[in-house]
C-alpha positions in Angstrom: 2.3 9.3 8.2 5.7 10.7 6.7 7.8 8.5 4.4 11.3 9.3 3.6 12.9 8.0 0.1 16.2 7.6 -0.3 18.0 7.4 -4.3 20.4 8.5 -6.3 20.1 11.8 -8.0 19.8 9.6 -11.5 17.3 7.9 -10.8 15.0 11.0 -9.1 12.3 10.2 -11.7 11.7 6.7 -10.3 11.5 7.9 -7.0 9.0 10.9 -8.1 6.3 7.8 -9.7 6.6 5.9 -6.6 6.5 8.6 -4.3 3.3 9.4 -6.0 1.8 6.4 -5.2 2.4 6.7 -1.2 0.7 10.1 -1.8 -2.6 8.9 -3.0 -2.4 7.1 -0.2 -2.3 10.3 2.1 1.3 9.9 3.3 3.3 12.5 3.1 6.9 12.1 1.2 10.3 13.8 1.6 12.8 14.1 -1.8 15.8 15.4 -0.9 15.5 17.3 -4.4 12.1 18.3 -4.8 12.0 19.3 -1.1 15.6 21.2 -0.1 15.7 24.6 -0.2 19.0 26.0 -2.1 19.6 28.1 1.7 19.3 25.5 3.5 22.2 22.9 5.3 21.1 20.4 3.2 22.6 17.6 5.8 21.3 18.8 8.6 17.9 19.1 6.8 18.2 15.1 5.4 19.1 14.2 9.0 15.5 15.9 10.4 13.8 14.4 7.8 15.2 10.8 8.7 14.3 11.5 12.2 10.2 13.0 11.1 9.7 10.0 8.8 7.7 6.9 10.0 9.0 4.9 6.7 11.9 4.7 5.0 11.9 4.2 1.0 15.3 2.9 -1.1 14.8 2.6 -4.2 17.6 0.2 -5.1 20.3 0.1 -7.5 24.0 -0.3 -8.4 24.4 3.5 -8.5 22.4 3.8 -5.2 25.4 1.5 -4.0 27.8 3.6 -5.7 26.6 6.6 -3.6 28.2 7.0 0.4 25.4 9.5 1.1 22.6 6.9 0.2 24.3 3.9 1.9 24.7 6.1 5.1 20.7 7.1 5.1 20.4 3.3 4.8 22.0 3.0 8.1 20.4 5.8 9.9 17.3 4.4 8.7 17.8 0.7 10.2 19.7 2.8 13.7 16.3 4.2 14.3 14.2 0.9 13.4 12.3 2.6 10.8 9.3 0.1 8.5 11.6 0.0 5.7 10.2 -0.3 2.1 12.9 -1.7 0.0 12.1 -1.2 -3.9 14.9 -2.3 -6.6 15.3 -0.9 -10.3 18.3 -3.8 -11.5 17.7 -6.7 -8.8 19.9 -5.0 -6.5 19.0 -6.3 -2.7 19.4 -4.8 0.9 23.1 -4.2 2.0 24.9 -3.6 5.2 22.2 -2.6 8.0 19.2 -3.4 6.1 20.6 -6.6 4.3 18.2 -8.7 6.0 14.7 -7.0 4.8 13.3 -8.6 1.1 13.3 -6.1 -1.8 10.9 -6.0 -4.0 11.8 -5.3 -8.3 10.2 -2.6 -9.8 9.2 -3.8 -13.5 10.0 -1.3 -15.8 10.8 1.0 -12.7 7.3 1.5 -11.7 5.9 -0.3 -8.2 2.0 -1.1 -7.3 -0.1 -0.7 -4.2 0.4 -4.2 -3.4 4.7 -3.8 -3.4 4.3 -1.1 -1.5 1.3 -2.0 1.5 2.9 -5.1 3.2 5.7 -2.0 4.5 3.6 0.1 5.0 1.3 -2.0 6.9 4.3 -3.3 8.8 4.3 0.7 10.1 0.6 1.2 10.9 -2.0 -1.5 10.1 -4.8 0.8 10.7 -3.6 3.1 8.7 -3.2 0.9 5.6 -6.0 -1.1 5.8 -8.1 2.0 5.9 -6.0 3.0 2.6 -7.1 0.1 0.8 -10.5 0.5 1.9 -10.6 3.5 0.2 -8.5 2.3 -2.6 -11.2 -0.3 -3.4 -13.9 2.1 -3.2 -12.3 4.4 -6.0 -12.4 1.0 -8.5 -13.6 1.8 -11.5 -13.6 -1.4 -13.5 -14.7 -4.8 -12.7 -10.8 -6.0 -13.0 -9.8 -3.5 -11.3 -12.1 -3.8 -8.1 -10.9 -7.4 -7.8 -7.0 -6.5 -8.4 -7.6 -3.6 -5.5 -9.6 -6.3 -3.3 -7.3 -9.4 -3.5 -5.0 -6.6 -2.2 -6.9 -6.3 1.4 -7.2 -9.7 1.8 -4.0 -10.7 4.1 -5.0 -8.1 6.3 -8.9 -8.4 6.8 -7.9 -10.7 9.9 -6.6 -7.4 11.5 -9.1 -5.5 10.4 -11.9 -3.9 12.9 -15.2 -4.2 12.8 -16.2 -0.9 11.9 -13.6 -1.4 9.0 -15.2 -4.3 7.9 -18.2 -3.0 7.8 -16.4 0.2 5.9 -15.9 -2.3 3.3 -19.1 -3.6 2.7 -20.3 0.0 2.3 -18.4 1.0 -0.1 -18.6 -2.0 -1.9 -22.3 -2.1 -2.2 -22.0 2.1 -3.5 -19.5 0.8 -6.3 -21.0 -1.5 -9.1 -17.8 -2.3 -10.1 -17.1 -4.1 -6.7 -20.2 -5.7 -6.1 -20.5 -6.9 -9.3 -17.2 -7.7 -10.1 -17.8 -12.0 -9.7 -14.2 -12.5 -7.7 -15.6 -9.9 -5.5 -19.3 -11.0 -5.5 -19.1 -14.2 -5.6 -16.0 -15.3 -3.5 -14.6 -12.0 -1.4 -18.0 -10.3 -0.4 -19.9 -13.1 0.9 -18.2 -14.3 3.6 -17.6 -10.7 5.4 -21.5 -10.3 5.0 -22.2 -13.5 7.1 -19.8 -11.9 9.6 -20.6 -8.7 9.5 -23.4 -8.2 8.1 -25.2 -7.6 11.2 -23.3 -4.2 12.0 -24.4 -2.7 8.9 -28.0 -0.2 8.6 -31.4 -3.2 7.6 -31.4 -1.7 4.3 -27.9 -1.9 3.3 -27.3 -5.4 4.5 -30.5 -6.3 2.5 -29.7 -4.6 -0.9 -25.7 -6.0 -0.6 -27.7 -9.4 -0.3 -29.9 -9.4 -3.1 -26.7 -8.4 -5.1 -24.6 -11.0 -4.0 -27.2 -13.9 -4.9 -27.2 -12.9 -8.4 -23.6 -14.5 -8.2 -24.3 -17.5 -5.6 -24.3 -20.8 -7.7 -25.0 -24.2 -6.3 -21.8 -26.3 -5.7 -21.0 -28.8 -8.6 -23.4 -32.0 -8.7 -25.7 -30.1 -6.7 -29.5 -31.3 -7.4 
């Protein structure tokens, strides 16, 4: 997956941190400036970029507005019905051709997995979902294994089996998932009662005994 970000040459920087993010990800990102040779027809070069790219990346701002070259990759973006991710650094929203897409405000000009998934998602479910699998899997706190998971969970209904079943995996080789209580206790569960089955005897088995450490009766319980 290529993503293409658009921005003004100010506000580069931005751009860089986000751009970082997508790439942990394993998508690979076009910057006009990091990317242009000096030799080449820089226009011509943008244009072939546009046309590679499976996402398109604003990030958002009154100078972005200020800028004819940014509003015009804008429009070539929204021409070509490109998954457009939308990012703002002031509250400025979508104009023009991609006016009616939701922008999302970057605090302090930095965005998060979960700003950036729901476009990218929009692009290639597969792809993303398997992201966040592997996103989850890199937790390395308790907090953070339950911030990463709460991340997958509007997408587990379009998740496959076999990425389900990912899931639980890696979950059960990370003590920071599986014993993280959100993720032991309310997240894990269910998935092992549905797909449980499709996992190796052993694994399902040791995933169980962990989870029961967390199961409490319901309140008023006897």
């Amino acid at each position: 997956m290529r993503a293409f970000f658009s921005y003004q040459t100010a506000e580069r920087d931005v751009a860089a941190g986000v751009a970082a993010l997508f790439q942990n990800l394993g998508i690979q990102c076009f910057m006009a400036h990091e990317h242009i040779e000096v030799s080449v027809q820089w226009r011509e070069e943008i244009l072939r970029q546009i046309g590679l790219a499976d996402l398109f990346v604003p990030i958002l701002s009154q100078r972005y507005y200020a800028s004819i070259w940014c509003k015009q990759e804008s429009g070539i973006a929204a021409f070509r019905g490109m998954a457009i991710v939308p990012l703002s650094l002031d509250g400025s929203i979508p104009q023009g051709a991609i006016a009616h897409i939701q922008s999302t405000l970057l605090q302090g000009g930095q965005a998060t997995y979960q700003q950036i998934m729901p476009g990218i998602a929009s692009c290639d479910a597969a792809f993303a979902i398997d992201a966040m699998i592997r996103t989850i899997g890199a937790s390395q706190s308790f907090r953070s294994a339950e911030y990463n998971f709460q991340m997958i969970l509007p997408y587990l209904q379009r998740a496959t089996d076999a990425q389900v079943a990912s899931l639980l995996t890696v979950s059960l080789r990370n003590d920071q998932i599986c014993h993280a209580v959100l993720c032991a206790r309310d997240y894990l569960p269910p998935l092992l009662r549905s797909h449980g089955h499709l996992l190796p005897q052993e694994t399902r088995e040791s995933l169980d005994q962990v989870l029961a450490q967390y199961s409490f009766p319901p309140p008023g319980a006897p």
